[in-house]
N, C-alpha and C positions, 0 to 999 in steps of 0.2 A: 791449266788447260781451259781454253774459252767452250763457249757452248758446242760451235759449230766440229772442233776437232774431239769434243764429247760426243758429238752426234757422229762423228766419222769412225770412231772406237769403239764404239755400242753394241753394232753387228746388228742391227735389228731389223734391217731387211735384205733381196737379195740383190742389190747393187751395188756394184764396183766402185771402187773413189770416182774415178771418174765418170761411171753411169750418174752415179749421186749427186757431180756438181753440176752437170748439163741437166738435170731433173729441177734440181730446186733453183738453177739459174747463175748466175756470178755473183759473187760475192758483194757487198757495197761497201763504202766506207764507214767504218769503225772509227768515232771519235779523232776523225782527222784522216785517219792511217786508213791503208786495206786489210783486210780481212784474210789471215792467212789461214790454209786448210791443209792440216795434217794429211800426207795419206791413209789411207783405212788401214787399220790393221788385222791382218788376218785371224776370222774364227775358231777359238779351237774346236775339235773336236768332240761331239756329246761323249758323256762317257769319261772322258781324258781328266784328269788327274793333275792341277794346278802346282801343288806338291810330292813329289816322290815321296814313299813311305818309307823307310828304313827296309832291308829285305827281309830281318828277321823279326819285324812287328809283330806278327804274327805265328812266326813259331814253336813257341810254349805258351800255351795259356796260364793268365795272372792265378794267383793264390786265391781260393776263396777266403771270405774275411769271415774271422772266427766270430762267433756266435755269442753271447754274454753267457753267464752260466746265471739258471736257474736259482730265484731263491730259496734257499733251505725249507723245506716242505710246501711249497707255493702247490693250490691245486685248487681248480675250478671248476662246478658243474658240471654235468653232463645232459642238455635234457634229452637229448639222443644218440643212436650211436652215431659217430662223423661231426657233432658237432665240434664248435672250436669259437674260445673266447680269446679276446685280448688279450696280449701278454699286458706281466702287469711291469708298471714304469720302473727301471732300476731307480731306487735312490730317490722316489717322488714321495713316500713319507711312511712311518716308522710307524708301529704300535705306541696310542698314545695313553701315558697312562690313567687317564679323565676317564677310558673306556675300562670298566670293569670284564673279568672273567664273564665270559659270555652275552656279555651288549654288543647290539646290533645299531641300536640309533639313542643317542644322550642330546638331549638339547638344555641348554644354556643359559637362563636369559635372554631368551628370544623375543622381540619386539621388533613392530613390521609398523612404519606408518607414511602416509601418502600426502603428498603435496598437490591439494586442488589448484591450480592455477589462474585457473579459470572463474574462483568464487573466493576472492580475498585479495591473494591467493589464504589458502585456510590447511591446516594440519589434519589429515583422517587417519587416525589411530587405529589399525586392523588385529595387532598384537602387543600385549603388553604382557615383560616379565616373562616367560611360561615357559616350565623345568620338567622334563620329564625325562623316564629311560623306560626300553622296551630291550628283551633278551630273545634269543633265539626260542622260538616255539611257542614265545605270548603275542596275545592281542592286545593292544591297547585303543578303547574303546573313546574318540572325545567328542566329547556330546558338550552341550550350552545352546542358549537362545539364539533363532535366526540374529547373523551380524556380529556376531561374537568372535568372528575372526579364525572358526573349524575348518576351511577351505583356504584361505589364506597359509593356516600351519601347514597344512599337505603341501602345498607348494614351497614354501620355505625347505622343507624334507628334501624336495624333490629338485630343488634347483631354480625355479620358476621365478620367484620373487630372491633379492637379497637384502639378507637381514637389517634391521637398520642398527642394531643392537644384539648382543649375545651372538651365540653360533649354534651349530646342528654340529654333530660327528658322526659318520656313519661308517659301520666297518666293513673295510671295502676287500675282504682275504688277502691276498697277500699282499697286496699294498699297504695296509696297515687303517689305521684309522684316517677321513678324509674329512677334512672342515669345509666344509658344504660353505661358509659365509666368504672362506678365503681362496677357496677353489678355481680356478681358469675355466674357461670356455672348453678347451679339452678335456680336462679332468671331471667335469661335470660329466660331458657325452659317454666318458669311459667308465664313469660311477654307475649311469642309469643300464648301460648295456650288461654291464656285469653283475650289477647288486639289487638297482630299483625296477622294481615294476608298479605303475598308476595308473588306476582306472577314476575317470573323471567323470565327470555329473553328465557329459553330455560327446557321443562319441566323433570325434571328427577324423576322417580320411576320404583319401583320393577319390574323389566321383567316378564311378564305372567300372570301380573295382567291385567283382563277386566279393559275399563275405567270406567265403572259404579262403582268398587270398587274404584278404584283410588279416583273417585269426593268424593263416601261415606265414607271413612276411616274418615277425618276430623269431620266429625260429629259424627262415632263410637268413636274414642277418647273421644270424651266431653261428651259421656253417652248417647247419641239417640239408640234407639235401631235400630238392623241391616235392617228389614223391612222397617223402617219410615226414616231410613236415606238412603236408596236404591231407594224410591221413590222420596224421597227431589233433588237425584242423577240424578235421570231417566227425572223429570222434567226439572230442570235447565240445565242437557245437550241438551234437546228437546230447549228450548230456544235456546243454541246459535246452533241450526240447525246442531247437531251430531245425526240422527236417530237411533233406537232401535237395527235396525240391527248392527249398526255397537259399539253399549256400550257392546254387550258382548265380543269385541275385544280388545288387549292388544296396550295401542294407539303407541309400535313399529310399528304397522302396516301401522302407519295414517300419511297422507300428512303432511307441518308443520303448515300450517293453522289449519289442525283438531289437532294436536298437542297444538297449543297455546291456542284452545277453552278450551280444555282438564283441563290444563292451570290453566287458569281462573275461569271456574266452581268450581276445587278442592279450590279455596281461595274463594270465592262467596258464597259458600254453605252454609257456616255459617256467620253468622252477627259481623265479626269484628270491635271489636271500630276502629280500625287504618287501613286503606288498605295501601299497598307498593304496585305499578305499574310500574315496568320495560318493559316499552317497548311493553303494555298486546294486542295491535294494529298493529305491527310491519309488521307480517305476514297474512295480514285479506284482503279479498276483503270490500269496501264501502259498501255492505250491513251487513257483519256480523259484522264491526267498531260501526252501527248505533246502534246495540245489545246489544254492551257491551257498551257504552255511555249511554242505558237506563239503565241496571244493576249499574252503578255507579253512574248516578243521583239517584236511587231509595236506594242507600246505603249512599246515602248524606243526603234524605230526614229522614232516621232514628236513622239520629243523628251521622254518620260516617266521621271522619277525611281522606282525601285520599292525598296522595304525590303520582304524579304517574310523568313518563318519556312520553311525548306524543310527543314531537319533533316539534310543535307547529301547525299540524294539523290543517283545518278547522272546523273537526266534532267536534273537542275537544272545541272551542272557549266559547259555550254558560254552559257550564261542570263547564270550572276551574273558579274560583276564585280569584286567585294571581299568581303569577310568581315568582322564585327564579330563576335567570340567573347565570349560573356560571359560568367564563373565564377561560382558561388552564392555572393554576401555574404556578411562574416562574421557570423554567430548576433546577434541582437538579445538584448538585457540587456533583463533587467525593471527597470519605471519605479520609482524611488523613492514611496515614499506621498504626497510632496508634488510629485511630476510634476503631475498633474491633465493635464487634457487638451492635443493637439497644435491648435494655433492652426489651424493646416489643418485 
């Protein structure tokens, strides 16, 4: 079909074959020949049905498709009523036995190091070696020298960085135990919503949002409805002493003190099996420190794993649990010319 009997079959205005060919004129000649023009063919009707359906398409609706069953004790938080967490992946991974009765995070062998490109290129060693486990209800406390590679570990925990070496394992309930270094892009986001919670040095979210949204999105996510987790919000910012007046405020506003509380409530809100604590004191006068020190005993006592950055503090002393000390890796060498880039 040439253009012209395209354009007569189209339908795409209202004239007639032959309104259309006295409009646009007579045809000319086509590579020698004339120009033949289809008659139009008539539009169908809006609405009308290109193909007939079978008559009884529609008269028994299909089966619903059966459900998977439940793994054998599988059961997940509640941090309110109406919440609702991810189902966990049939078949995505097993209790591993690396994880001891009652471990929550085993790390491995963990070494983390960065290819400067830009200055060599040259090797920056952030983590070397470093073995630790944490159990349901401890803190593990890792202190070392600014550069020592304490903020880098949390990220490794948490997904952020991947390892270059060794692994993390975190136990993720009924999924079983998850290797953090060999995890996918989905199994990560389904680890952090269900297991991790991380409060980081320095708080970032959406501009314009009140804090009192900020704290409650976390709980919206997991299924609490928007009232019940606004109050959940309103509450635990009034603990760490951010008043009413100032939750309907976007915390660009807020000093970095009120910033860090901000913070901390948004991970607090919900009852993470695992807390990550970067530094969650940094910014705090002695009495709002004593605050979040209760909030972290009271998430130790329900059964919560916590690795936090405390610097070795006195409020923290009666808190932690154990110590992971970590020394600044030795000096990274520059890449030979034919290094080229790190496969990570």
């Amino acid at each position: 079909m040439d253009s012209e009997t395209a354009f007569a079959g189209a339908g795409t205005s209202g004239f007639t074959g032959a309104e259309r060919h006295s409009a646009r004129g007579a045809p000319g000649p086509v590579g020698g020949r004339q120009a033949c023009r289809a008659p139009a063919a008539p539009m169908p009707e809006l609405g009308a049905s290109r193909v007939p359906l079978p008559a009884d398409s529609s008269s028994e609706p299909r089966p619903p498709f059966p459900s998977p069953e439940p793994l054998p004790g599988a059961s997940f938080p509640e941090p309110l009523p109406g919440a609702s967490f991810p189902e966990p992946r049939l078949g995505a991974s097993f209790p591993d036995p690396r994880l001891g009765p009652g471990e929550m995070v085993r790390a491995e062998g963990l070494s983390k190091t960065f290819v400067l490109h830009l200055s060599g290129p040259a090797v920056l060693k952030a983590l070397e070696d470093v073995s630790f486990s944490v159990r349901a209800g401890e803190c593990l406390a890792v202190t070392g020298p600014s550069g020592s590679g304490k903020s880098s570990l949390l990220r490794c925990v948490y997904g952020n960085y991947l390892p270059t070496s060794g692994d993390v394992l975190v136990d993720d309930g009924a999924n079983g135990a998850v290797s953090v270094a060999r995890a996918g892009p989905r199994d990560i986001l389904g680890l952090r919503l269900r297991t991790l919670g991380y409060v980081s040095q320095f708080l970032r979210v959406i501009p314009r949002v009140s804090a009192l949204d900020v704290v409650a999105e976390p709980l919206e996510a997991r299924g609490v409805p928007r009232d019940a987790a606004r109050r959940r919000a309103a509450e635990l910012l009034g603990r760490l002493n951010i008043p009413g007046r100032l939750q309907a405020l976007p915390p660009a506003t807020f000093s970095g003190g009120e910033r860090q509380r901000v913070n901390l409530a948004r991970c607090l809100v919900w009852p993470a099996p695992v807390l990550l604590l970067d530094e969650p004191t940094a910014s705090l006068d002695p009495a709002n420190e004593r605050v979040v020190c209760e909030l972290v005993r009271e998430a130790k006592r329900r059964g919560a794993a916590v690795i936090g950055i405390f610097h070795g503090r006195d409020a923290w002393a009666d808190v932690t649990d154990a110590t992971c000390e970590l020394r600044p890796p030795s000096c990274g060498a520059a890449v030979p010319p034919s290094g080229g880039r790190e496969d990570r």
